[in-house]
PDB file as gemmi writes it, atoms N, CA and C in Angstrom:
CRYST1    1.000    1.000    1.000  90.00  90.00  90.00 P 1                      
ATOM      1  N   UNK A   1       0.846  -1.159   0.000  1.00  0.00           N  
ATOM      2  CA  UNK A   1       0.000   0.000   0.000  1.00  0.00           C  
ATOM      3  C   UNK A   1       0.897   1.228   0.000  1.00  0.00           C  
ATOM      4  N   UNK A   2       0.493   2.203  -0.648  1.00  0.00           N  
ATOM      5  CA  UNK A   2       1.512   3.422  -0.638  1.00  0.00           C  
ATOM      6  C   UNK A   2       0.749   4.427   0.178  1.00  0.00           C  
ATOM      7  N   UNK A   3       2.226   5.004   0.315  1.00  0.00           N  
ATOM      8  CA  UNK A   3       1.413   5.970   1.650  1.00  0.00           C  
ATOM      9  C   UNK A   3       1.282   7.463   0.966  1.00  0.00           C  
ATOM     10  N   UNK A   4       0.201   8.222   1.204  1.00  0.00           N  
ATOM     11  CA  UNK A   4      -0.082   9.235   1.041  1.00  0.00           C  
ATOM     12  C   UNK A   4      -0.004  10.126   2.005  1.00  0.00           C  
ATOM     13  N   UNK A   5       0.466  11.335   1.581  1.00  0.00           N  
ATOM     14  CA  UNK A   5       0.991  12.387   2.353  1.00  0.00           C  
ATOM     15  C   UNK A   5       0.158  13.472   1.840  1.00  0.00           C  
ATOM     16  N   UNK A   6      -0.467  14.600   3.106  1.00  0.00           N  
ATOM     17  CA  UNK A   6      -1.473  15.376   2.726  1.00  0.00           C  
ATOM     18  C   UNK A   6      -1.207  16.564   3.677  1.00  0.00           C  
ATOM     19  N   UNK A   7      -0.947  17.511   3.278  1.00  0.00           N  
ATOM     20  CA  UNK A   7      -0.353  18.550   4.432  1.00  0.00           C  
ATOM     21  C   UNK A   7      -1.129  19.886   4.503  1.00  0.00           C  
ATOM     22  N   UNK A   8      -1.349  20.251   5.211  1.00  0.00           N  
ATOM     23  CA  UNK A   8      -2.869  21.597   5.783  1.00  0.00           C  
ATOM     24  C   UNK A   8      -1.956  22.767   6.557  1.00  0.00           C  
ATOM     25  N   UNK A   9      -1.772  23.474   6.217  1.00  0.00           N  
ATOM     26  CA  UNK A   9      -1.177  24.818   6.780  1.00  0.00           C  
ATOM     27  C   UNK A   9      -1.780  25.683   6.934  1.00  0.00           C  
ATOM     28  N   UNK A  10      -3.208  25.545   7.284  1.00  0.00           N  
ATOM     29  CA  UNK A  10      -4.098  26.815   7.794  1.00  0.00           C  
ATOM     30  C   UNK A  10      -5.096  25.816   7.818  1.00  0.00           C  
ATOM     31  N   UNK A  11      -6.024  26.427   9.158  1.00  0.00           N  
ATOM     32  CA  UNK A  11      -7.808  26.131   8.587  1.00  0.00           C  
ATOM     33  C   UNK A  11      -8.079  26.930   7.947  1.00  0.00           C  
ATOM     34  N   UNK A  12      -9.648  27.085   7.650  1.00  0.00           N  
ATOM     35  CA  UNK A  12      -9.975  27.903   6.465  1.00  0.00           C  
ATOM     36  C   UNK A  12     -10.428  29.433   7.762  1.00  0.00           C  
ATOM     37  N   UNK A  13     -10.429  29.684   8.545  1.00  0.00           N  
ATOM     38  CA  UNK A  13     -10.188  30.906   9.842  1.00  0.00           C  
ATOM     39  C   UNK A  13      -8.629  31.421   9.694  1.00  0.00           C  
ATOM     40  N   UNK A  14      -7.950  31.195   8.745  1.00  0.00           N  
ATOM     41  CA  UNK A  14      -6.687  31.258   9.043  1.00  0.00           C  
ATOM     42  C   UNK A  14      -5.455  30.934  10.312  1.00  0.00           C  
ATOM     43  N   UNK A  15      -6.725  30.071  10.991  1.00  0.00           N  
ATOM     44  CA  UNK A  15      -5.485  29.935  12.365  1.00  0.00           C  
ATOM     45  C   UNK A  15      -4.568  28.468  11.744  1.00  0.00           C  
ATOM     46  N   UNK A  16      -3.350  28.322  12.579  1.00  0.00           N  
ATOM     47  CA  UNK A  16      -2.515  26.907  11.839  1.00  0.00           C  
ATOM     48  C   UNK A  16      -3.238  26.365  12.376  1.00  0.00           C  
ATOM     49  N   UNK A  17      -3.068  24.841  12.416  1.00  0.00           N  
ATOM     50  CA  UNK A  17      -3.566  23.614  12.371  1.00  0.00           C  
ATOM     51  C   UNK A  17      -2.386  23.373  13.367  1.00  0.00           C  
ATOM     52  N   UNK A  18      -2.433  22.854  14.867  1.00  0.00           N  
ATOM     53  CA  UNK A  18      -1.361  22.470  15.489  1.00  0.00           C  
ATOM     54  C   UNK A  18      -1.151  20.945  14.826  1.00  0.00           C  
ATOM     55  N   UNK A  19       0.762  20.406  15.085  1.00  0.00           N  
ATOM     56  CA  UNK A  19       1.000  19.184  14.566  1.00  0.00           C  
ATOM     57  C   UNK A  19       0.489  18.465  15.680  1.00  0.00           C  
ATOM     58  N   UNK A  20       0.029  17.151  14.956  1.00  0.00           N  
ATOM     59  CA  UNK A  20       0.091  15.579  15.446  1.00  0.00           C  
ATOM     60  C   UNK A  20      -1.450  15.952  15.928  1.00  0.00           C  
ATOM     61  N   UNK A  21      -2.535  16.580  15.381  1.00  0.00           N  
ATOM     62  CA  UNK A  21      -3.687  16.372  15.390  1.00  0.00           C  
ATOM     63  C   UNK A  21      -4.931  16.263  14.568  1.00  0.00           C  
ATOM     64  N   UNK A  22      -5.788  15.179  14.576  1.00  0.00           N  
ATOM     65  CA  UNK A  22      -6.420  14.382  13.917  1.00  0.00           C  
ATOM     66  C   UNK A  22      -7.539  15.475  12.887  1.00  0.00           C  
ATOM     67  N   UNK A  23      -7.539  15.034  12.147  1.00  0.00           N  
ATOM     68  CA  UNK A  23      -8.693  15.399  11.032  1.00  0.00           C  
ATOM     69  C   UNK A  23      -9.953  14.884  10.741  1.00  0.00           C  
ATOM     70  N   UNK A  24     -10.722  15.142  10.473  1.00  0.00           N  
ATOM     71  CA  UNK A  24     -12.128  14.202  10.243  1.00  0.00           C  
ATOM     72  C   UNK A  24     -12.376  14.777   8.357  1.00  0.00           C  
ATOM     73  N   UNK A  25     -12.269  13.749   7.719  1.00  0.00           N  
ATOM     74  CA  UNK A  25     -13.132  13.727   6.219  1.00  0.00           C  
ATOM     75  C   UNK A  25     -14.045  13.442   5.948  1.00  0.00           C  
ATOM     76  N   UNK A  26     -14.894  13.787   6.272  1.00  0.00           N  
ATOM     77  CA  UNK A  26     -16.870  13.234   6.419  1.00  0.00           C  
ATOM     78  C   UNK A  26     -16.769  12.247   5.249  1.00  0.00           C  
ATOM     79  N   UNK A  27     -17.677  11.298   5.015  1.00  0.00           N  
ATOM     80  CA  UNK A  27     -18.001  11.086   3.751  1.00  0.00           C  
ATOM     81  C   UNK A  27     -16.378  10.393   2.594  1.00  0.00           C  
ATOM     82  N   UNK A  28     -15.410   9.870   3.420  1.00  0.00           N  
ATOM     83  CA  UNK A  28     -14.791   9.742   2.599  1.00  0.00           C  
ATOM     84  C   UNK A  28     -14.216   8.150   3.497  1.00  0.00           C  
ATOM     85  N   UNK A  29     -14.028   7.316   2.517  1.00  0.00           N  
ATOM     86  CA  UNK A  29     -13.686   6.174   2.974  1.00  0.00           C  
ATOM     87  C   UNK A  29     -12.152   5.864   2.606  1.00  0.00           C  
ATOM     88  N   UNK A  30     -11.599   5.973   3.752  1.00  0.00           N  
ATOM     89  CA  UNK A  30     -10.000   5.366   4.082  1.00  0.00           C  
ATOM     90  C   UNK A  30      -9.480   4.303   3.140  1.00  0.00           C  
ATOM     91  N   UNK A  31      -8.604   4.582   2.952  1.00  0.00           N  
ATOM     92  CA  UNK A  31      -8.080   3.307   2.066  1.00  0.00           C  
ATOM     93  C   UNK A  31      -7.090   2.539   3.029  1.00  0.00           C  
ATOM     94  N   UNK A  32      -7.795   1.615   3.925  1.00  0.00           N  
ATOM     95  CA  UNK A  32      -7.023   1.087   4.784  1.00  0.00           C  
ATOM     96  C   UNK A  32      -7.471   0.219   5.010  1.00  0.00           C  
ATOM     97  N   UNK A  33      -6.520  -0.862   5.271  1.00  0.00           N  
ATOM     98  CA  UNK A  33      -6.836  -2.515   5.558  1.00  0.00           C  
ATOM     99  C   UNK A  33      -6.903  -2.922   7.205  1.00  0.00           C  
ATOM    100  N   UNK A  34      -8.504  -3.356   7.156  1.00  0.00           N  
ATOM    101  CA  UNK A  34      -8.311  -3.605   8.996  1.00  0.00           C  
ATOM    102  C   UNK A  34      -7.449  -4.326   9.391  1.00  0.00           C  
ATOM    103  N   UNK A  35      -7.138  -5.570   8.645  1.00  0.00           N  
ATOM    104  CA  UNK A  35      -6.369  -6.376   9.352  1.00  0.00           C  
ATOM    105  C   UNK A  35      -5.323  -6.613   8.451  1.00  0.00           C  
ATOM    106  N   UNK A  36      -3.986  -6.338   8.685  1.00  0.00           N  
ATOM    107  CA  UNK A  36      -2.750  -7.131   7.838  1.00  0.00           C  
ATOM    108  C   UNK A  36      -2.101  -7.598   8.072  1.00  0.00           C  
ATOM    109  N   UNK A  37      -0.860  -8.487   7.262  1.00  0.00           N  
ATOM    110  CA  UNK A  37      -0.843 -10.162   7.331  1.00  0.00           C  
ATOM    111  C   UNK A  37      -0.240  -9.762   8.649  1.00  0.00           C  
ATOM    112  N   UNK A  38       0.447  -8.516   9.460  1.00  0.00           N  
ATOM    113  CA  UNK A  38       1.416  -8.522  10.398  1.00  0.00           C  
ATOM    114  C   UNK A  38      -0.336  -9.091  11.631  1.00  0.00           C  
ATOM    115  N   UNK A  39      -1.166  -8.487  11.574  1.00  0.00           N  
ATOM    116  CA  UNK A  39      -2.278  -8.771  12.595  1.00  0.00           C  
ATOM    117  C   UNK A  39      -3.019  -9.953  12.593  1.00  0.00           C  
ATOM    118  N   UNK A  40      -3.128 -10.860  11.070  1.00  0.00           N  
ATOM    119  CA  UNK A  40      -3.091 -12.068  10.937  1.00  0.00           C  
ATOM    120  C   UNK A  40      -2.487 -12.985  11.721  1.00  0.00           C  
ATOM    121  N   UNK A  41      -1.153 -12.594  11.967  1.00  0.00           N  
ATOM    122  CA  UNK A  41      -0.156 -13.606  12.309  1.00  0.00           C  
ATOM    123  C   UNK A  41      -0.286 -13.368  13.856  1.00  0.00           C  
ATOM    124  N   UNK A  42      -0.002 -12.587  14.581  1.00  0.00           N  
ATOM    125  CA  UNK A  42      -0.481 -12.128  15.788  1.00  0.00           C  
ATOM    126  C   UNK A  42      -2.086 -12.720  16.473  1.00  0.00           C  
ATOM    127  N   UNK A  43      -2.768 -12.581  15.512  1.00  0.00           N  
ATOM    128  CA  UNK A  43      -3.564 -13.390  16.023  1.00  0.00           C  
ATOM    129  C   UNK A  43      -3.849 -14.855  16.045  1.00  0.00           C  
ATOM    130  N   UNK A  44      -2.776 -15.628  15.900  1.00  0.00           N  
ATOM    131  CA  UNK A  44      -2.805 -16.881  16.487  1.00  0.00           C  
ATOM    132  C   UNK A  44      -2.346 -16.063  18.032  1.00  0.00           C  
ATOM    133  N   UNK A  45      -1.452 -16.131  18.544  1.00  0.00           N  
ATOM    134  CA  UNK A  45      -0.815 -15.738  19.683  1.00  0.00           C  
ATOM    135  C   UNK A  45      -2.180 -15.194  20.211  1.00  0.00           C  
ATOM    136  N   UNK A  46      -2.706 -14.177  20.091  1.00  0.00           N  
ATOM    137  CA  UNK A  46      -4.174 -13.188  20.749  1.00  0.00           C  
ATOM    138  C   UNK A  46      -5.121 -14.268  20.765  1.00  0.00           C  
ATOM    139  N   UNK A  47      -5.331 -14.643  20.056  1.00  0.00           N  
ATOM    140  CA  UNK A  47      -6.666 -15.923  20.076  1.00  0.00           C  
ATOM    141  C   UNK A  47      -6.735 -16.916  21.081  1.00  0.00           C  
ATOM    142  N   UNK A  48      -5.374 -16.831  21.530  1.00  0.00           N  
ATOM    143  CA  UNK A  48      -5.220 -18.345  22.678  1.00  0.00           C  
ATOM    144  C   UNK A  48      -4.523 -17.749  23.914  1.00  0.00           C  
ATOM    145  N   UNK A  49      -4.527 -16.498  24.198  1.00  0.00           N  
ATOM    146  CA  UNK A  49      -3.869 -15.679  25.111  1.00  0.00           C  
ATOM    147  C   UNK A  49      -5.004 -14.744  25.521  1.00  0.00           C  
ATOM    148  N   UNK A  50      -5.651 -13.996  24.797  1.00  0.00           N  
ATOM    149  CA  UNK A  50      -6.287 -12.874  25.077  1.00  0.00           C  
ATOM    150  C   UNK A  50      -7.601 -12.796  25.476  1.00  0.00           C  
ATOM    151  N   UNK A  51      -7.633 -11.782  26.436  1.00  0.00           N  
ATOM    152  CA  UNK A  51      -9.088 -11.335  27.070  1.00  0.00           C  
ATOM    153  C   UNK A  51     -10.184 -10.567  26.354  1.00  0.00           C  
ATOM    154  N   UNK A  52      -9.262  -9.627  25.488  1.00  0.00           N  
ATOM    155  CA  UNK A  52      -9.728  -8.644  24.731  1.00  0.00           C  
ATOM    156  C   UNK A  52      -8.551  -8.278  23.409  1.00  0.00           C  
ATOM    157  N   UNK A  53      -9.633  -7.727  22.442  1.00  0.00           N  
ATOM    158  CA  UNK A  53      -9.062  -7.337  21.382  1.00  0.00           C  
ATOM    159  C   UNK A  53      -9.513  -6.329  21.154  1.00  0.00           C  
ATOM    160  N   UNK A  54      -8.470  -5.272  20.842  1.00  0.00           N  
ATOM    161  CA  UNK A  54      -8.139  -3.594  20.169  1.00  0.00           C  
ATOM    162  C   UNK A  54      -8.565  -3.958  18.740  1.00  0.00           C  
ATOM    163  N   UNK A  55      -9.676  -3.356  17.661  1.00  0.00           N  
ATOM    164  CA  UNK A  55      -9.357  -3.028  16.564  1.00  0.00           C  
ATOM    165  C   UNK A  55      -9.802  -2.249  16.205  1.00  0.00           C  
ATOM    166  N   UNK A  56      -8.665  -1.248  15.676  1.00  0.00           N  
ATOM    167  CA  UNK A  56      -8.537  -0.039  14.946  1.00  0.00           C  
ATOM    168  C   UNK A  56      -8.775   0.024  13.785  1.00  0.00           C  
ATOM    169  N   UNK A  57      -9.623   1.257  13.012  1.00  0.00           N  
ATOM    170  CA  UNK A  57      -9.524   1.296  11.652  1.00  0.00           C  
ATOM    171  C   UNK A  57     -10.682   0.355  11.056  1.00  0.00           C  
ATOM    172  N   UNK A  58     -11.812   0.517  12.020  1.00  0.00           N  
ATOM    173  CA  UNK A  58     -13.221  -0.012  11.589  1.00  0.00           C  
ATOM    174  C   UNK A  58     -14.079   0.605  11.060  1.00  0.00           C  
ATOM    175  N   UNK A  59     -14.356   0.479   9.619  1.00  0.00           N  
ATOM    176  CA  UNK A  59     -14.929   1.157   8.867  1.00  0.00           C  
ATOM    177  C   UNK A  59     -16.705   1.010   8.505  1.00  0.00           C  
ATOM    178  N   UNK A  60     -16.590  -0.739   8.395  1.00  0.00           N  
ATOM    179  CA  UNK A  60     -17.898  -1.021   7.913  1.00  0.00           C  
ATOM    180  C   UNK A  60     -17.822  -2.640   8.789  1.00  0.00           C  
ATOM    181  N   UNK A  61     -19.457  -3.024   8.612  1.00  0.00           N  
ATOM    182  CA  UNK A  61     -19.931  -4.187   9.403  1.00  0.00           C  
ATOM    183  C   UNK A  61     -18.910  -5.267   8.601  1.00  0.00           C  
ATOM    184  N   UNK A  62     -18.493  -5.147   7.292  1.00  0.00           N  
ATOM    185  CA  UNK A  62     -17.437  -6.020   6.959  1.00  0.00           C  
ATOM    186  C   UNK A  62     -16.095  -6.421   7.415  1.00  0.00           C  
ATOM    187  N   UNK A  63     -15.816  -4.982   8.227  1.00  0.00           N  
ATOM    188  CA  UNK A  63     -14.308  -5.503   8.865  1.00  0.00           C  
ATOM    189  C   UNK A  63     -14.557  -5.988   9.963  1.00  0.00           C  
ATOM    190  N   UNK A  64     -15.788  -5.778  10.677  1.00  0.00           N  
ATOM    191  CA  UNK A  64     -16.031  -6.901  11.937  1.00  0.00           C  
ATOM    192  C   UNK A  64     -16.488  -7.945  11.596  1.00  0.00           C  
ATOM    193  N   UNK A  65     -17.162  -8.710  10.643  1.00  0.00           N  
ATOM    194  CA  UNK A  65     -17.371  -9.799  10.079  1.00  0.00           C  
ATOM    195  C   UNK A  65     -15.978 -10.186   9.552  1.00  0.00           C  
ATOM    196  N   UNK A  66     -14.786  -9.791   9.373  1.00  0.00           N  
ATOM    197  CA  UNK A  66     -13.919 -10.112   8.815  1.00  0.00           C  
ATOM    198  C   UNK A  66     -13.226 -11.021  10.141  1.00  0.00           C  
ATOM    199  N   UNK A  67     -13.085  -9.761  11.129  1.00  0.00           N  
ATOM    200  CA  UNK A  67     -12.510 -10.195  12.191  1.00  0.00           C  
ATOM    201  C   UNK A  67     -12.905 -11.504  13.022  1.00  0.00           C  
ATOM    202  N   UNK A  68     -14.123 -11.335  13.076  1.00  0.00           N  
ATOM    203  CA  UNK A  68     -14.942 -12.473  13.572  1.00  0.00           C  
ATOM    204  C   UNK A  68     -14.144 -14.081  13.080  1.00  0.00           C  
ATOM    205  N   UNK A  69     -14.368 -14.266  11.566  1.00  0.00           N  
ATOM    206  CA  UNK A  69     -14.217 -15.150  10.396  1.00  0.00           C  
ATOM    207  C   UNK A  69     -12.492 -15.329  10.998  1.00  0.00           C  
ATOM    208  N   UNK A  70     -11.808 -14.596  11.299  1.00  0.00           N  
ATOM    209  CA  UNK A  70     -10.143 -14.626  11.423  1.00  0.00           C  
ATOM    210  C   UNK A  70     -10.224 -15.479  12.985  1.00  0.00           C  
ATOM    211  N   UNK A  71     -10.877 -14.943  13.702  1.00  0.00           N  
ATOM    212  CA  UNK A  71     -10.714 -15.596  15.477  1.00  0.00           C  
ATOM    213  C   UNK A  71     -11.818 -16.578  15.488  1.00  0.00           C  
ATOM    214  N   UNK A  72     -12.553 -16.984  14.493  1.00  0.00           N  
ATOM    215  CA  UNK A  72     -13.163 -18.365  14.507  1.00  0.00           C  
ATOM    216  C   UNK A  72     -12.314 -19.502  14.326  1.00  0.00           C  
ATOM    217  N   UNK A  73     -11.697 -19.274  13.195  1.00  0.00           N  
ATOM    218  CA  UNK A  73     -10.667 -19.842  12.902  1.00  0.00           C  
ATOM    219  C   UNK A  73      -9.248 -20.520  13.683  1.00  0.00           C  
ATOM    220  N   UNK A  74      -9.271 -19.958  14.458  1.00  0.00           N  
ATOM    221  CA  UNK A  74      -8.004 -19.932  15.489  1.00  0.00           C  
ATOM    222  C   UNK A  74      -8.072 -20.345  16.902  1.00  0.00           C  
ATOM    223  N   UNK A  75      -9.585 -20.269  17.284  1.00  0.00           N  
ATOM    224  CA  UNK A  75     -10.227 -20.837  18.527  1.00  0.00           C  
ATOM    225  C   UNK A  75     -11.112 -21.743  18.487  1.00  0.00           C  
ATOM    226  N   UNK A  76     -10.617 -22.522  19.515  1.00  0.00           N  
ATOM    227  CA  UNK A  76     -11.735 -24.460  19.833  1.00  0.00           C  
ATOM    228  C   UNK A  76     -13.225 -23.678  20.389  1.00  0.00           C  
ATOM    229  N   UNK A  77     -13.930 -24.563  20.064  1.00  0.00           N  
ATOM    230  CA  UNK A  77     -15.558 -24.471  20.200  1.00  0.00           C  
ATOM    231  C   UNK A  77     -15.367 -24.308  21.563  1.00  0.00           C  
ATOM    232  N   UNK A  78     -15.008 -24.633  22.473  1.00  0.00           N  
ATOM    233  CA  UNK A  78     -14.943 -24.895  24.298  1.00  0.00           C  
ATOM    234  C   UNK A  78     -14.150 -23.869  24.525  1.00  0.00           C  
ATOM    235  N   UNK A  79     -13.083 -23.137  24.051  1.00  0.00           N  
ATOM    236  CA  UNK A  79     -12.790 -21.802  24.455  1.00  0.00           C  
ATOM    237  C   UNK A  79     -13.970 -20.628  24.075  1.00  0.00           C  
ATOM    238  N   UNK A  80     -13.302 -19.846  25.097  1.00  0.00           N  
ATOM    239  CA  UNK A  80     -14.146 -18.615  25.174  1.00  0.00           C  
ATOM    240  C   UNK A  80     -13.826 -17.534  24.149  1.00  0.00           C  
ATOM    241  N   UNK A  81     -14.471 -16.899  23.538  1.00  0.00           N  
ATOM    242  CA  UNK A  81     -14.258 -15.977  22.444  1.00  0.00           C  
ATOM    243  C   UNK A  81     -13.759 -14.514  23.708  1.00  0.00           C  
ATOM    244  N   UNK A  82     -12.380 -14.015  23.008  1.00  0.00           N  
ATOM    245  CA  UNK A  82     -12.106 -12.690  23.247  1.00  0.00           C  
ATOM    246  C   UNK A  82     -13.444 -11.491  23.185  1.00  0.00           C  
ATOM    247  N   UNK A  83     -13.200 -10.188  23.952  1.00  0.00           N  
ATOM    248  CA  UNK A  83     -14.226  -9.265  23.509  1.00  0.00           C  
ATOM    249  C   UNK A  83     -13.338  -8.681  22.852  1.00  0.00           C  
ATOM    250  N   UNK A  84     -13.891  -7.831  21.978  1.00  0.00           N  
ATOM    251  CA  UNK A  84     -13.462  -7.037  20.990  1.00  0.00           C  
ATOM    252  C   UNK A  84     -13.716  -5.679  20.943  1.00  0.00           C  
ATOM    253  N   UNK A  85     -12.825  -4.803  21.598  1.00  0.00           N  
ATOM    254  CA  UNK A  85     -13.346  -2.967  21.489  1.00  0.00           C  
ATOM    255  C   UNK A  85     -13.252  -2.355  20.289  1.00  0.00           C  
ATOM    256  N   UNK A  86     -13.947  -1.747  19.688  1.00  0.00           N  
ATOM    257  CA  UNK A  86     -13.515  -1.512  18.489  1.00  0.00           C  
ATOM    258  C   UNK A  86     -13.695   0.037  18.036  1.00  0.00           C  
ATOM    259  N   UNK A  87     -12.265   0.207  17.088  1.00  0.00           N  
ATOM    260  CA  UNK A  87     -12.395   1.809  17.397  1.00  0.00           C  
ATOM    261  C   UNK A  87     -12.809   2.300  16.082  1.00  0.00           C  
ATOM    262  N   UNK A  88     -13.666   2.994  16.425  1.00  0.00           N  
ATOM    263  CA  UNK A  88     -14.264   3.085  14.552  1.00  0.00           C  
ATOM    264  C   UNK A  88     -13.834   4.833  14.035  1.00  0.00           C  
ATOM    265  N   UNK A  89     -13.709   4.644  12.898  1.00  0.00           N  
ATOM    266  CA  UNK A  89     -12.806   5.644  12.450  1.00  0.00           C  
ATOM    267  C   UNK A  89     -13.515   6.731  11.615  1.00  0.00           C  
ATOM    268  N   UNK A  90     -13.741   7.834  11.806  1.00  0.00           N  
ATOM    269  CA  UNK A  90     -15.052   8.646  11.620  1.00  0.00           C  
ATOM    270  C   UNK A  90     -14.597   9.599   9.856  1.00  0.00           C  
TER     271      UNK A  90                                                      
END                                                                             
């Protein structure tokens, strides 16, 4: 995936924009992958260790159906399924 770089040197009030703070794009969908192969792989380890799961970068009911489909996979019927917080990305 290539990374895109997008740089804002004013709001439209003319005040700056302080660094290292977040933006909101209404209406525009991220080009970002919930889960990659690095979080794939990690989740063997999380699946049989963990209480809870962080996921970031939740866009649509598909990347939690995704996630779901990934930790089915990886956990016995008699274990307990992790909870899952999930941070959805506006």
């Amino acid at each position: 995936m290539r990374k895109r770089t997008t740089r804002a040197f004013s709001a439209p009030d003319g005040k700056r924009i302080r660094p290292n703070k977040g933006l909101n794009f209404p209406d525009t969908d991220l080009d970002v992958v919930p889960l990659t192969a690095r979080d794939r792989k990690d989740l063997d380890f999380v699946a049989c260790h963990a209480d809870m799961i962080g996921y970031s970068f939740v866009q649509s009911t598909e990347d939690i159906a995704l996630l779901q489909e990934e930790l089915a996979q990886r956990i016995a019927a008699d274990q307990p399924q992790p909870a899952v917080v999930l941070k959805i990305e506006t």
